[in-house]
PDB file of N, H, CA, C and O in Angstrom:
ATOM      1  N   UNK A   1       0.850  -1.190   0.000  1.00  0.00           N
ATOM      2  CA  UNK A   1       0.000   0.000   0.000  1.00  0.00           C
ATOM      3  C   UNK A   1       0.887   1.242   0.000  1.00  0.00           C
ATOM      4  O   UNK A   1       1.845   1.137   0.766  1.00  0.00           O
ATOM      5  N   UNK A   2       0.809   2.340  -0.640  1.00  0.00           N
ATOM      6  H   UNK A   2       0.031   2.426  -1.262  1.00  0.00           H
ATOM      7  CA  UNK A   2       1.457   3.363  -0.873  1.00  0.00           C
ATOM      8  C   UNK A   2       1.272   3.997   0.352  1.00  0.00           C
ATOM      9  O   UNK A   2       0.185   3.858   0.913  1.00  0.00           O
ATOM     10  N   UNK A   3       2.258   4.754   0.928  1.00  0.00           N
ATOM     11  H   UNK A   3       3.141   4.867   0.472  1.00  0.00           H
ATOM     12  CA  UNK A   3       2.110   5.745   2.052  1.00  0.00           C
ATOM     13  C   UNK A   3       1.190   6.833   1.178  1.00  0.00           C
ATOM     14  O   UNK A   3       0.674   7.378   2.154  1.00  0.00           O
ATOM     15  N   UNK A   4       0.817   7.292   0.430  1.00  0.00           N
ATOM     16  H   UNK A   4       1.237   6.849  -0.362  1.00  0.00           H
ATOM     17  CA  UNK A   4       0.301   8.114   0.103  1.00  0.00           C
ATOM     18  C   UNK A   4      -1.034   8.286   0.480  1.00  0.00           C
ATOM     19  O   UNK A   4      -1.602   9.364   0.653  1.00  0.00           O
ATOM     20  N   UNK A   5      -1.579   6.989   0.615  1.00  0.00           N
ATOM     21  H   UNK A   5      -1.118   6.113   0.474  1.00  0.00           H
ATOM     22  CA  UNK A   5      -3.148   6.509   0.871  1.00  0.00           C
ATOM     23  C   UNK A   5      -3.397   5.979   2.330  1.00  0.00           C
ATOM     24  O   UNK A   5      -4.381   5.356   2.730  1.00  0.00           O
ATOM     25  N   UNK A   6      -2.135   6.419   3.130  1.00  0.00           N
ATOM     26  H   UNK A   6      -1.336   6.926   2.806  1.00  0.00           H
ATOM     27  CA  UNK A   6      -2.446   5.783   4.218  1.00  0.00           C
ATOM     28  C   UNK A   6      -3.486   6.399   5.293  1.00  0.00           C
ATOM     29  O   UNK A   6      -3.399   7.626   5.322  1.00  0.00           O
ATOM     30  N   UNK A   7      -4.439   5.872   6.175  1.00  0.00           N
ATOM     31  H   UNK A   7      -4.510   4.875   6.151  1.00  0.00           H
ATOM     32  CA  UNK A   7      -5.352   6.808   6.624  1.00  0.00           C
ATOM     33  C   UNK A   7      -4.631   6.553   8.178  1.00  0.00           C
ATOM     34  O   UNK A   7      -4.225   5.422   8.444  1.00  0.00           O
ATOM     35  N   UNK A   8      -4.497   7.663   9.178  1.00  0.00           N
ATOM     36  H   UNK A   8      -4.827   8.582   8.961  1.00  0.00           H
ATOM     37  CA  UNK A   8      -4.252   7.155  10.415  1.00  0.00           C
ATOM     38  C   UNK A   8      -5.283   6.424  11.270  1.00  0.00           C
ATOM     39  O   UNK A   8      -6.468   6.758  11.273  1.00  0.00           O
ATOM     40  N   UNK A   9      -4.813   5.448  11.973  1.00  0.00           N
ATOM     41  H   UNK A   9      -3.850   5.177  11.972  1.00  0.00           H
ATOM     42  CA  UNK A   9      -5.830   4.823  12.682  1.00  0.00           C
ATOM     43  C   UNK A   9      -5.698   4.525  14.050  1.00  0.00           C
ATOM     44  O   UNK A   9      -4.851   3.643  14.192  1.00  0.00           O
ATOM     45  N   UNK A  10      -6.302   4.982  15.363  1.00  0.00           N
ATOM     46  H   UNK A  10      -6.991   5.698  15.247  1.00  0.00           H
ATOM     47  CA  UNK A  10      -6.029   4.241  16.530  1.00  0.00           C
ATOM     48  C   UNK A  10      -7.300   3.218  16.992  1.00  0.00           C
ATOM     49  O   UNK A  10      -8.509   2.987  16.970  1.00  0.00           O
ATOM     50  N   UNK A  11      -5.857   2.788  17.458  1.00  0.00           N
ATOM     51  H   UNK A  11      -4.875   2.976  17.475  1.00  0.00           H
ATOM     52  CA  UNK A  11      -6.856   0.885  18.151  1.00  0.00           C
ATOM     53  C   UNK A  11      -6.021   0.451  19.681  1.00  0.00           C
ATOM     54  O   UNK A  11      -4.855   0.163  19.950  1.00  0.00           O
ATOM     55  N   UNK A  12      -7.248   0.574  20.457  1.00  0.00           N
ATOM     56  H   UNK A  12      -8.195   0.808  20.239  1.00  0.00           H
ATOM     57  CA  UNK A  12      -6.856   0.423  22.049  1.00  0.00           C
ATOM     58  C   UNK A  12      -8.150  -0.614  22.053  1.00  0.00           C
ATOM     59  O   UNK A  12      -9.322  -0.657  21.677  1.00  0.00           O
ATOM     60  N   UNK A  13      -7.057  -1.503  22.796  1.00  0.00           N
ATOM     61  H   UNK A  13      -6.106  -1.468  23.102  1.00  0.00           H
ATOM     62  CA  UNK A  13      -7.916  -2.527  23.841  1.00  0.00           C
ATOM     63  C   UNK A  13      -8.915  -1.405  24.727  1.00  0.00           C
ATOM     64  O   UNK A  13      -8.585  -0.255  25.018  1.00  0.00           O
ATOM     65  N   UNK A  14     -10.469  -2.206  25.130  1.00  0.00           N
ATOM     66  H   UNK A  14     -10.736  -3.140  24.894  1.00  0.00           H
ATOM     67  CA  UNK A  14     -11.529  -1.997  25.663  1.00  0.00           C
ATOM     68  C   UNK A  14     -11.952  -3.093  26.499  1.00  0.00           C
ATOM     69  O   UNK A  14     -11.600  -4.270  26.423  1.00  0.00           O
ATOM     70  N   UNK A  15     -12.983  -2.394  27.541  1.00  0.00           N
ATOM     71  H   UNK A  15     -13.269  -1.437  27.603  1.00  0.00           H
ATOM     72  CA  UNK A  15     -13.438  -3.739  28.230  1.00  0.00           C
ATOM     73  C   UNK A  15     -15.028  -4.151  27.413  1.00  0.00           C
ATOM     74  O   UNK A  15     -15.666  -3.495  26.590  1.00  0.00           O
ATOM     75  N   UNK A  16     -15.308  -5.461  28.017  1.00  0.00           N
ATOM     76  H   UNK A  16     -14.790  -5.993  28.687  1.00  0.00           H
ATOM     77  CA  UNK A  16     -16.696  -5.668  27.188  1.00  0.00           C
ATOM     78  C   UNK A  16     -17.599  -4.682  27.983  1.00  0.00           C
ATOM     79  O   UNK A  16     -18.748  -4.526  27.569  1.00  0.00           O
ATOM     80  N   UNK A  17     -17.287  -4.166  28.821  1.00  0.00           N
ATOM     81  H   UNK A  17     -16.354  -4.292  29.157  1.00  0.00           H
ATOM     82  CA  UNK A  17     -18.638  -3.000  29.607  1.00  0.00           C
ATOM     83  C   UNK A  17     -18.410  -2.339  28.995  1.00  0.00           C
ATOM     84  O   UNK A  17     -19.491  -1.966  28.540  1.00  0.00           O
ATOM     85  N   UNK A  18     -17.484  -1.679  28.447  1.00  0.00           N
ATOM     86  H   UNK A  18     -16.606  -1.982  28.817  1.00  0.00           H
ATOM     87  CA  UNK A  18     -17.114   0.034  28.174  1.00  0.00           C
ATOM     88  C   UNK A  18     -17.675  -0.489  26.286  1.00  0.00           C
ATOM     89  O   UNK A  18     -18.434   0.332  25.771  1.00  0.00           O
ATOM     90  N   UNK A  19     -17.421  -1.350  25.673  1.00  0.00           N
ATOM     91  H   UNK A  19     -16.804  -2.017  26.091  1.00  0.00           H
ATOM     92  CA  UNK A  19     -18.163  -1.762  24.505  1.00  0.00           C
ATOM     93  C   UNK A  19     -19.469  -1.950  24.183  1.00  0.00           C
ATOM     94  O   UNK A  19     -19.981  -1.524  23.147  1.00  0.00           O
ATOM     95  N   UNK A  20     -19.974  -2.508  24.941  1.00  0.00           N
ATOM     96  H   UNK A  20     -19.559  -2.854  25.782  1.00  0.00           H
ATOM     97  CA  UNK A  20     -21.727  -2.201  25.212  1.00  0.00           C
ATOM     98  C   UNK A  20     -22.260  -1.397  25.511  1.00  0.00           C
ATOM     99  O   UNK A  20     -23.421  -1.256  25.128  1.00  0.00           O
ATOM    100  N   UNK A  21     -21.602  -0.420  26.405  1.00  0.00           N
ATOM    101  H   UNK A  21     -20.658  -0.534  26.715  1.00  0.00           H
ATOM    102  CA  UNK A  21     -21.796   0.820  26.618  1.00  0.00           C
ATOM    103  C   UNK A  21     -21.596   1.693  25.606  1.00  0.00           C
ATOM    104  O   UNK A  21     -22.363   2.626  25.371  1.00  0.00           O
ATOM    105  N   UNK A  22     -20.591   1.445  24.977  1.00  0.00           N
ATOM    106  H   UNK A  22     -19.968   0.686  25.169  1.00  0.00           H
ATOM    107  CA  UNK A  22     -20.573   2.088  23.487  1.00  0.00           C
ATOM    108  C   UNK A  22     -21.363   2.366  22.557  1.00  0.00           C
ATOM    109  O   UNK A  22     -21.729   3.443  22.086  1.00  0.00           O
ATOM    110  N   UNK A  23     -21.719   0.816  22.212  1.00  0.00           N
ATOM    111  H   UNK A  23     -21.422  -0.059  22.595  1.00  0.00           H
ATOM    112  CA  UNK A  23     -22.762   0.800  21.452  1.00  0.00           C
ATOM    113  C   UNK A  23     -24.068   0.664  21.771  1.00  0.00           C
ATOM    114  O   UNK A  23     -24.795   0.144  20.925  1.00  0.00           O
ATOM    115  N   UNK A  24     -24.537   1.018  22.815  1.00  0.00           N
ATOM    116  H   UNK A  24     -23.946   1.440  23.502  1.00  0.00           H
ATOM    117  CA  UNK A  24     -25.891   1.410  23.770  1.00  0.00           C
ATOM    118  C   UNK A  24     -25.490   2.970  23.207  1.00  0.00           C
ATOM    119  O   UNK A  24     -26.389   3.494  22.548  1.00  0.00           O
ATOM    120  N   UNK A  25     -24.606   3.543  23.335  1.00  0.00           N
ATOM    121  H   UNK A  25     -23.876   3.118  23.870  1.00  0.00           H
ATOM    122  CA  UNK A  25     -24.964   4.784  23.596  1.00  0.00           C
ATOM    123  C   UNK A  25     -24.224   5.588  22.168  1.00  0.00           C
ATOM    124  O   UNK A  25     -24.442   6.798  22.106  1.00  0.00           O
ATOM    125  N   UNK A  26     -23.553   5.101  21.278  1.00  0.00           N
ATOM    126  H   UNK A  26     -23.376   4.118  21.329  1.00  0.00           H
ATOM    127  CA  UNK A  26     -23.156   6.021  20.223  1.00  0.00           C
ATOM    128  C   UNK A  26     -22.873   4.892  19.246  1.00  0.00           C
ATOM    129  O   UNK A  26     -22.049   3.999  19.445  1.00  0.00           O
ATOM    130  N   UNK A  27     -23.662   5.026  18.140  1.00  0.00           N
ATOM    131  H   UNK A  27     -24.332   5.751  17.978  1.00  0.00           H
ATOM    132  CA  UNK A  27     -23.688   4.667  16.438  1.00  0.00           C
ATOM    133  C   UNK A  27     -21.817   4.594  16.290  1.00  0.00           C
ATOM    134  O   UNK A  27     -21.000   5.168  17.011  1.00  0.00           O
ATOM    135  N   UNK A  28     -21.657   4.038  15.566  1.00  0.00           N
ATOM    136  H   UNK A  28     -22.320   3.572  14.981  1.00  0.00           H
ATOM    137  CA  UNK A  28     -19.837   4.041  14.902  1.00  0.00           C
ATOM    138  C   UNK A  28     -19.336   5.403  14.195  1.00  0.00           C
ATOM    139  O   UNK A  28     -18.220   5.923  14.190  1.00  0.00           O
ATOM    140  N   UNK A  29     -20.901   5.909  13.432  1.00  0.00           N
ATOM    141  H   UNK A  29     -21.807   5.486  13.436  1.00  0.00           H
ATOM    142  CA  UNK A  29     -19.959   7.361  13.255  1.00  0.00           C
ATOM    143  C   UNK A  29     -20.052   8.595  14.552  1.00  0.00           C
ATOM    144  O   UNK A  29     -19.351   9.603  14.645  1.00  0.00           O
ATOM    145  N   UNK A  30     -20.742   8.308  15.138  1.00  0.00           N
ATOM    146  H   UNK A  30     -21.311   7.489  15.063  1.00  0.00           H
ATOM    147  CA  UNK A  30     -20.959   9.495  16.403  1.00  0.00           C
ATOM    148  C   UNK A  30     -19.787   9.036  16.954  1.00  0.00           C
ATOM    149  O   UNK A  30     -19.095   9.987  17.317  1.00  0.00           O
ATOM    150  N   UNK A  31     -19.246   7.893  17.180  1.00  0.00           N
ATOM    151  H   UNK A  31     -19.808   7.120  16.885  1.00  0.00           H
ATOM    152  CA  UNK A  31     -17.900   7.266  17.686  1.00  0.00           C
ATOM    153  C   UNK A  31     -16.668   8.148  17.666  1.00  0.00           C
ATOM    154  O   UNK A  31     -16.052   8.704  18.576  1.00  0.00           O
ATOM    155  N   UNK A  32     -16.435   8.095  15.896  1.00  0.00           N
ATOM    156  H   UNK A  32     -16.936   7.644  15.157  1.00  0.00           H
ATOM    157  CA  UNK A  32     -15.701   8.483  15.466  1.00  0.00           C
ATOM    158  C   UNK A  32     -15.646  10.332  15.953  1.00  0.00           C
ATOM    159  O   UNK A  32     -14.720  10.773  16.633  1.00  0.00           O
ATOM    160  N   UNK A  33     -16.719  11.146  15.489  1.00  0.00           N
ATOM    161  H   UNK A  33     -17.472  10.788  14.936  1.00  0.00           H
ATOM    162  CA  UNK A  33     -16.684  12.329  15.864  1.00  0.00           C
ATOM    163  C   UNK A  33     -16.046  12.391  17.295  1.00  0.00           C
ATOM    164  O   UNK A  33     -15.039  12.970  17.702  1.00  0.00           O
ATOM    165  N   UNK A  34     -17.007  11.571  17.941  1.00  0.00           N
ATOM    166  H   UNK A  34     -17.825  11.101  17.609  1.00  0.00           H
ATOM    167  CA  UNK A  34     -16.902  12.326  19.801  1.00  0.00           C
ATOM    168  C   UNK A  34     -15.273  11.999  20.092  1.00  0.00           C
ATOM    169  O   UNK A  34     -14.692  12.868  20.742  1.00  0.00           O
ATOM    170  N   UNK A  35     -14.483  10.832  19.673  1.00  0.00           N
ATOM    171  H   UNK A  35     -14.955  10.126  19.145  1.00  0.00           H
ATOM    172  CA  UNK A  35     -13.587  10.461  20.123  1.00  0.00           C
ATOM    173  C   UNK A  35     -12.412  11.754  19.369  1.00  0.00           C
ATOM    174  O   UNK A  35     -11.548  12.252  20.090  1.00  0.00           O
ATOM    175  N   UNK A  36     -12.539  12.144  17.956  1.00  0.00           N
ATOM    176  H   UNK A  36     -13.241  11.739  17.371  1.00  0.00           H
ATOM    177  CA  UNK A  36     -11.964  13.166  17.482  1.00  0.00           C
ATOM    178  C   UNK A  36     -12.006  14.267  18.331  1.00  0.00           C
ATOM    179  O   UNK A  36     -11.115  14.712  19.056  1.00  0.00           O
ATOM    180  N   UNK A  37     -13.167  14.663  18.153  1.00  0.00           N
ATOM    181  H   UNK A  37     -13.890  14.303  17.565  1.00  0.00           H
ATOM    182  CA  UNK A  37     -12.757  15.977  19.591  1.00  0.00           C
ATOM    183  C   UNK A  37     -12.249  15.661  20.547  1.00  0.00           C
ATOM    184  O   UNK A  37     -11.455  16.582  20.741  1.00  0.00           O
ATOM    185  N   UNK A  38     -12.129  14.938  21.367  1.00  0.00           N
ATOM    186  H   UNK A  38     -12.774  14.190  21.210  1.00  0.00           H
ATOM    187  CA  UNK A  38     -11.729  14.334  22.322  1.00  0.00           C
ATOM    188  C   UNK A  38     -10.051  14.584  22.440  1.00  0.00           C
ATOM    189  O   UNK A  38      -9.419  15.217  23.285  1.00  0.00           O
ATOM    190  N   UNK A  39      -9.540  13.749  21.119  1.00  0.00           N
ATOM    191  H   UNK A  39     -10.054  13.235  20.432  1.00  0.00           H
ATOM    192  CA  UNK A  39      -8.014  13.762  21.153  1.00  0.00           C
ATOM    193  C   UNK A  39      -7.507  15.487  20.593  1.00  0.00           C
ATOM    194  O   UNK A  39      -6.440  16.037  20.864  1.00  0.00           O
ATOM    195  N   UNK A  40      -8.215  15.838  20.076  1.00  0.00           N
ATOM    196  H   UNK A  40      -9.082  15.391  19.855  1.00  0.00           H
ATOM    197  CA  UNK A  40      -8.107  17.381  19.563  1.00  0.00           C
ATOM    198  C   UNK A  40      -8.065  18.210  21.150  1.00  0.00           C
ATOM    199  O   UNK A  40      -7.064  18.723  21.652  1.00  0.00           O
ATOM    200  N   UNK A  41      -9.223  18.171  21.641  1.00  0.00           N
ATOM    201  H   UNK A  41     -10.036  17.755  21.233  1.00  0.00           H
ATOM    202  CA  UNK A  41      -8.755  18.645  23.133  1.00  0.00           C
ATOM    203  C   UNK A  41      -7.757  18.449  24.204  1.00  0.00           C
ATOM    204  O   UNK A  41      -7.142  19.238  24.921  1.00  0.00           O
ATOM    205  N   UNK A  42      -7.777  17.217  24.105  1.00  0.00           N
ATOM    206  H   UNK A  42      -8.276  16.576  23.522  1.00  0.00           H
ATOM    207  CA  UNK A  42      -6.633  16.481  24.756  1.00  0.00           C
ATOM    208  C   UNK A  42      -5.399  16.981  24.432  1.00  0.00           C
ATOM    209  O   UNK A  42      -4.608  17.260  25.332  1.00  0.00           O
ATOM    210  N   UNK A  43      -4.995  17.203  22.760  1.00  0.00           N
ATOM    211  H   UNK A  43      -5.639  16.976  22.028  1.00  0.00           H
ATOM    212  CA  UNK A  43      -3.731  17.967  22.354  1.00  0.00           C
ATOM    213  C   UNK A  43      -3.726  18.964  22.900  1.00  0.00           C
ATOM    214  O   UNK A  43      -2.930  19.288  23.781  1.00  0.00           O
ATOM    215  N   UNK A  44      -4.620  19.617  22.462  1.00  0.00           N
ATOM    216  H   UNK A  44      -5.267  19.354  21.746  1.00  0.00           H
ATOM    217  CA  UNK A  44      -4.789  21.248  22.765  1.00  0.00           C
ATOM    218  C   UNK A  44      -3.981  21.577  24.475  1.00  0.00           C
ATOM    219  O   UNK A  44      -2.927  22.201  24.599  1.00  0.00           O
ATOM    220  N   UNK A  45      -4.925  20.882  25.838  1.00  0.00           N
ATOM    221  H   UNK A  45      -5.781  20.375  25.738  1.00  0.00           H
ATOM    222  CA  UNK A  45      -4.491  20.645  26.476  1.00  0.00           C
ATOM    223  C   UNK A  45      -2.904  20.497  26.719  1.00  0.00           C
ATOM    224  O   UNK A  45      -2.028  21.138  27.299  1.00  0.00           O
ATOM    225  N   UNK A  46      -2.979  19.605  26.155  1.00  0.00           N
ATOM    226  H   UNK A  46      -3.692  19.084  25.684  1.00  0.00           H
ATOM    227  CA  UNK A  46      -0.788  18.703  26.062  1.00  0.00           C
ATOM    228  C   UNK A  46      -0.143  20.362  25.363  1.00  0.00           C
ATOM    229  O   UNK A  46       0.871  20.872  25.838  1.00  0.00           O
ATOM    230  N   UNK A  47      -0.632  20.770  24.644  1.00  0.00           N
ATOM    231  H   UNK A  47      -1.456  20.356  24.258  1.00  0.00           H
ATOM    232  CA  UNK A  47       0.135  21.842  23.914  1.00  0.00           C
ATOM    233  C   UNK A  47       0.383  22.987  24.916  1.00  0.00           C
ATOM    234  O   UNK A  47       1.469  23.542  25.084  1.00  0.00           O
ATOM    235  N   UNK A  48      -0.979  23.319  25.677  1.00  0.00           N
ATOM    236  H   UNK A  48      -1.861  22.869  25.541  1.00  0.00           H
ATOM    237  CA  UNK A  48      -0.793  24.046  26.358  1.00  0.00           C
ATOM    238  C   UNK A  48      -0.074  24.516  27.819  1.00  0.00           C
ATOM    239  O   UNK A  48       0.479  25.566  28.147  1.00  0.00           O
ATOM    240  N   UNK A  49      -0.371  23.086  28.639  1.00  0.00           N
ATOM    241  H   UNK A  49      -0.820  22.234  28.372  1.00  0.00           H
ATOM    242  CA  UNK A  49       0.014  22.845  30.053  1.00  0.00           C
ATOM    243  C   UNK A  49       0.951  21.836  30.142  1.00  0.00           C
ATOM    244  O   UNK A  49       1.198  21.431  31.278  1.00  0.00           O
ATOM    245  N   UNK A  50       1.663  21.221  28.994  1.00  0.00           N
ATOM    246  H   UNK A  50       1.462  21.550  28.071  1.00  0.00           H
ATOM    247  CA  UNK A  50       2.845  20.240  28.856  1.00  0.00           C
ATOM    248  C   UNK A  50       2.287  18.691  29.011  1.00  0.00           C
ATOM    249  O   UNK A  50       1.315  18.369  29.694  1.00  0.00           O
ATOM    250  N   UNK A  51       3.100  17.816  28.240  1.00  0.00           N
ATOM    251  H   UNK A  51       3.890  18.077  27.684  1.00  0.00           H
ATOM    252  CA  UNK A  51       2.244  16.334  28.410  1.00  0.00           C
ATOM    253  C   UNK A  51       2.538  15.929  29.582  1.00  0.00           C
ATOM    254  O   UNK A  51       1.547  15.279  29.915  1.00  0.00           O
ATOM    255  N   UNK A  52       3.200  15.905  30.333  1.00  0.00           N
ATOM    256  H   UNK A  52       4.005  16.433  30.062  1.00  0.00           H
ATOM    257  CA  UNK A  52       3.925  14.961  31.420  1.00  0.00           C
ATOM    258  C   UNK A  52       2.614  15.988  32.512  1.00  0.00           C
ATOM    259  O   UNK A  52       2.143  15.335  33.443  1.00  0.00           O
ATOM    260  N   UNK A  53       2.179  17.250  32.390  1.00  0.00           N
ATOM    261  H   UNK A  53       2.562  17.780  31.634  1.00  0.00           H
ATOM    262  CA  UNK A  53       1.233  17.656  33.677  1.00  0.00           C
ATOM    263  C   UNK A  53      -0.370  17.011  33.434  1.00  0.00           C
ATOM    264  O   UNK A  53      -1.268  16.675  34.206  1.00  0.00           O
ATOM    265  N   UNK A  54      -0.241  17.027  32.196  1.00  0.00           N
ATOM    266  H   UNK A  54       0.489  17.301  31.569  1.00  0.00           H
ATOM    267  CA  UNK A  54      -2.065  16.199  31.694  1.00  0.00           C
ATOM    268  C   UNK A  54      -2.282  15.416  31.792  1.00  0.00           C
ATOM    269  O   UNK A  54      -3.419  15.273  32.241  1.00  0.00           O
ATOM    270  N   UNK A  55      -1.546  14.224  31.523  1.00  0.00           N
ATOM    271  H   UNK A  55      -0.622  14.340  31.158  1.00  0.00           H
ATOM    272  CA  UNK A  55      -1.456  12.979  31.381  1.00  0.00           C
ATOM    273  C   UNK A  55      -0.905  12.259  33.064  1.00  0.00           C
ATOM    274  O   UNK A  55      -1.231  11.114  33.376  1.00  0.00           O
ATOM    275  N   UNK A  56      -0.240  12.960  33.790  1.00  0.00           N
ATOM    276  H   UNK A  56       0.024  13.891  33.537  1.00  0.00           H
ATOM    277  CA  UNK A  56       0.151  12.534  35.079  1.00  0.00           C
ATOM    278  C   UNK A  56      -1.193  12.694  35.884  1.00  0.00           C
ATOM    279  O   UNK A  56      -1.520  11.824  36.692  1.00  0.00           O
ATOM    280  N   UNK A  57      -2.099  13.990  35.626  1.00  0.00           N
ATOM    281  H   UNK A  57      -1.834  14.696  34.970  1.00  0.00           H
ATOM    282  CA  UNK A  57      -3.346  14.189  36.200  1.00  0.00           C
ATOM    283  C   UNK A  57      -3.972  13.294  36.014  1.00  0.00           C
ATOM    284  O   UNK A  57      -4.399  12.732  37.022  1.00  0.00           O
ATOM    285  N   UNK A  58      -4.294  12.789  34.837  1.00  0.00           N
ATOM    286  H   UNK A  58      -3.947  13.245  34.017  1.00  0.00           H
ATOM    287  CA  UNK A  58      -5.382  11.940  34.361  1.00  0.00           C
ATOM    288  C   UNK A  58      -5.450  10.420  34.600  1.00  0.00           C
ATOM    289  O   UNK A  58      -6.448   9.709  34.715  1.00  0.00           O
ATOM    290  N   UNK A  59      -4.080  10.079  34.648  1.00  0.00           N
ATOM    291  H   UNK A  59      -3.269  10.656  34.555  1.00  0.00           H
ATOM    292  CA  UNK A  59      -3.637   9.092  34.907  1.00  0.00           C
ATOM    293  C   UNK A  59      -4.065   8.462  36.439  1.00  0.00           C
ATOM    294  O   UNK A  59      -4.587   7.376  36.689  1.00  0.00           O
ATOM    295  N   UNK A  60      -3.585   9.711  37.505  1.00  0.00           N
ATOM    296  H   UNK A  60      -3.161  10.593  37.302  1.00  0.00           H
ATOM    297  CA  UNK A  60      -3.988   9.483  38.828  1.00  0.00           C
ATOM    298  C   UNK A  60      -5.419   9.855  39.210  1.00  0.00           C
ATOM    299  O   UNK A  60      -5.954   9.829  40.318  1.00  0.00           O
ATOM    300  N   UNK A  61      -5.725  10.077  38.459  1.00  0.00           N
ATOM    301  H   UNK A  61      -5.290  10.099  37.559  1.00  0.00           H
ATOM    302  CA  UNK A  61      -7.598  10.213  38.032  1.00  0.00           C
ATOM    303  C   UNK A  61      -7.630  11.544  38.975  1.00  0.00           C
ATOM    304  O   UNK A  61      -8.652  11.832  39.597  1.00  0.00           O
ATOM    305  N   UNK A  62      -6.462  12.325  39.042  1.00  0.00           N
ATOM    306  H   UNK A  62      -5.632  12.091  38.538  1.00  0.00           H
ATOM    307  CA  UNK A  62      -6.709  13.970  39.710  1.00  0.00           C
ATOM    308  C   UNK A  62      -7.514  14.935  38.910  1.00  0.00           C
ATOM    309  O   UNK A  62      -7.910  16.084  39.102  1.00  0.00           O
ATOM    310  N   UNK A  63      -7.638  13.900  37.757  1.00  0.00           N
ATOM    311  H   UNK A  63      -7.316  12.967  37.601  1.00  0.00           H
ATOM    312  CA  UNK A  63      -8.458  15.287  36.951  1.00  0.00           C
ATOM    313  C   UNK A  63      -9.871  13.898  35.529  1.00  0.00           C
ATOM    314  O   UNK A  63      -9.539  12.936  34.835  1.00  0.00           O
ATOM    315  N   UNK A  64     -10.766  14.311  35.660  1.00  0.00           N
ATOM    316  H   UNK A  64     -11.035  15.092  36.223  1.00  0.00           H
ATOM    317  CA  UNK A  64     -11.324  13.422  35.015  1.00  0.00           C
ATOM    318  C   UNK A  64     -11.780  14.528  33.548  1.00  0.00           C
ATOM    319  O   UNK A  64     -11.464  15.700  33.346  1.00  0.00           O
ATOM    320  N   UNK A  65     -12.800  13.385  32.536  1.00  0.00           N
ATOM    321  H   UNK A  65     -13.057  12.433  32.699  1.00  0.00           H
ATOM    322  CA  UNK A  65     -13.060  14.249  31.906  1.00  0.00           C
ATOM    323  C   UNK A  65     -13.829  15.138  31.946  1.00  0.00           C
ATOM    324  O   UNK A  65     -13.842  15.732  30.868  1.00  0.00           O
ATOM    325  N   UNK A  66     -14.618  15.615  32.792  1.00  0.00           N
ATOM    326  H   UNK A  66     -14.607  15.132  33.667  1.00  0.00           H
ATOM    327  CA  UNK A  66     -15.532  16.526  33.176  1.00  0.00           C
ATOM    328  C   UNK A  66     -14.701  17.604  33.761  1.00  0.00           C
ATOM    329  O   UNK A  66     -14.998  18.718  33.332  1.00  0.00           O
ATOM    330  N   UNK A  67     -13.749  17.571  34.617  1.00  0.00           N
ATOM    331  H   UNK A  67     -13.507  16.665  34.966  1.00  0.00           H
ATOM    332  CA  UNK A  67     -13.228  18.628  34.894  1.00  0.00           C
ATOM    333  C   UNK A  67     -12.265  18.683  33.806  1.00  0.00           C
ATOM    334  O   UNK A  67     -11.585  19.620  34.223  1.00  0.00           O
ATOM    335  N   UNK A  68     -11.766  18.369  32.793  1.00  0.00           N
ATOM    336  H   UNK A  68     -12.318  17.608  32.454  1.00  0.00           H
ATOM    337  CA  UNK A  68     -10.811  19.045  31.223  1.00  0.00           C
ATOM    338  C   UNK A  68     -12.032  19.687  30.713  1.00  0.00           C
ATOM    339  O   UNK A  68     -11.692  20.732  30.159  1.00  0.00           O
ATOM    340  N   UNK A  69     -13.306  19.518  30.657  1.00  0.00           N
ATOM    341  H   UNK A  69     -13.582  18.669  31.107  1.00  0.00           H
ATOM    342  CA  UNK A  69     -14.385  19.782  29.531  1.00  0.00           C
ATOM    343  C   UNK A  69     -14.395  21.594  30.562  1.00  0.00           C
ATOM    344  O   UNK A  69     -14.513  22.711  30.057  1.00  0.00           O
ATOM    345  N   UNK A  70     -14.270  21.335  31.670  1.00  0.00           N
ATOM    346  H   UNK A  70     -14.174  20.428  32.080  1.00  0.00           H
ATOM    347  CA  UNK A  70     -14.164  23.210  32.224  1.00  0.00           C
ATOM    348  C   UNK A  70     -13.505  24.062  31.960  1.00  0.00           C
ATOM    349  O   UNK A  70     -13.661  25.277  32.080  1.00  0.00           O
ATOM    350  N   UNK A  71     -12.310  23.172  31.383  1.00  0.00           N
ATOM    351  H   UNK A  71     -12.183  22.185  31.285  1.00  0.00           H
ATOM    352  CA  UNK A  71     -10.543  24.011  31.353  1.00  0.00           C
ATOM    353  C   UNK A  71     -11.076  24.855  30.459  1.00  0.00           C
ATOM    354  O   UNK A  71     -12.043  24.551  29.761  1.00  0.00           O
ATOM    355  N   UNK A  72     -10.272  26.374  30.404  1.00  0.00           N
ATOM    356  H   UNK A  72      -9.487  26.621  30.971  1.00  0.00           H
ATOM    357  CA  UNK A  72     -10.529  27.412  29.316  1.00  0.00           C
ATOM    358  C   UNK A  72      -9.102  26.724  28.499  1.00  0.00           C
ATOM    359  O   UNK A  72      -8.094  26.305  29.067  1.00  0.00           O
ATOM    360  N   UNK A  73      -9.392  26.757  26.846  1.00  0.00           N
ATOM    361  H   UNK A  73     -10.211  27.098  26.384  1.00  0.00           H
ATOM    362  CA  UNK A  73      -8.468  26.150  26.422  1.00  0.00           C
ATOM    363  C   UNK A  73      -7.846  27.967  25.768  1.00  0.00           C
ATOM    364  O   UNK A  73      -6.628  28.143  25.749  1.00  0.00           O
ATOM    365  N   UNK A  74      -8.410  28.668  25.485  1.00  0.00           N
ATOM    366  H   UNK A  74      -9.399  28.525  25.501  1.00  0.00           H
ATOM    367  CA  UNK A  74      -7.888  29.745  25.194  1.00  0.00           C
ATOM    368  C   UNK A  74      -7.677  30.909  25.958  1.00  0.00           C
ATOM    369  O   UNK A  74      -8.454  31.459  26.739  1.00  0.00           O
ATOM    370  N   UNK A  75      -6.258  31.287  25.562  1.00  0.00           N
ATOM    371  H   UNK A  75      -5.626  30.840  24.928  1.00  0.00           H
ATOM    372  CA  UNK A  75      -6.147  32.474  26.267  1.00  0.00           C
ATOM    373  C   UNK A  75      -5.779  31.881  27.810  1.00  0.00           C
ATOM    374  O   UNK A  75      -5.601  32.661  28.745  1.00  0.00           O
TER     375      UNK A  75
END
């Protein structure tokens, strides 16, 4: 396959709850959208406040996604 045509793709292991829950609650393309914003914020975030402070938060569950969805990302 030519790099030219390559599309990026991520693939993470899931549990079967968080999969049923999935698809209880979002179609494959609503999937796709919600999870796009998602990593778009998430950068935004990393760009702004450094990866090692976002990802150390999140990690120790000091910060969930409800409190990133408050963060002012601008300015």
């Amino acid at each position: 396959m030519n790099d030219l045509f390559r599309r990026p793709r991520l693939s993470v292991d899931i549990t079967e709850e968080q999969d049923q829950k999935l698809v209880q609650y979002l179609d494959h393309g609503m999937r796709k959208v919600v999870f796009g914003l998602m990593i778009d914020d998430l950068l935004n975030l990393i760009e702004k406040h450094g990866a090692g402070k976002i990802l150390g938060l999140m990690v120790e569950r000091s910060i969930t996604l409800r409190d990133v969805c408050k963060l002012k990302l601008e300015g």
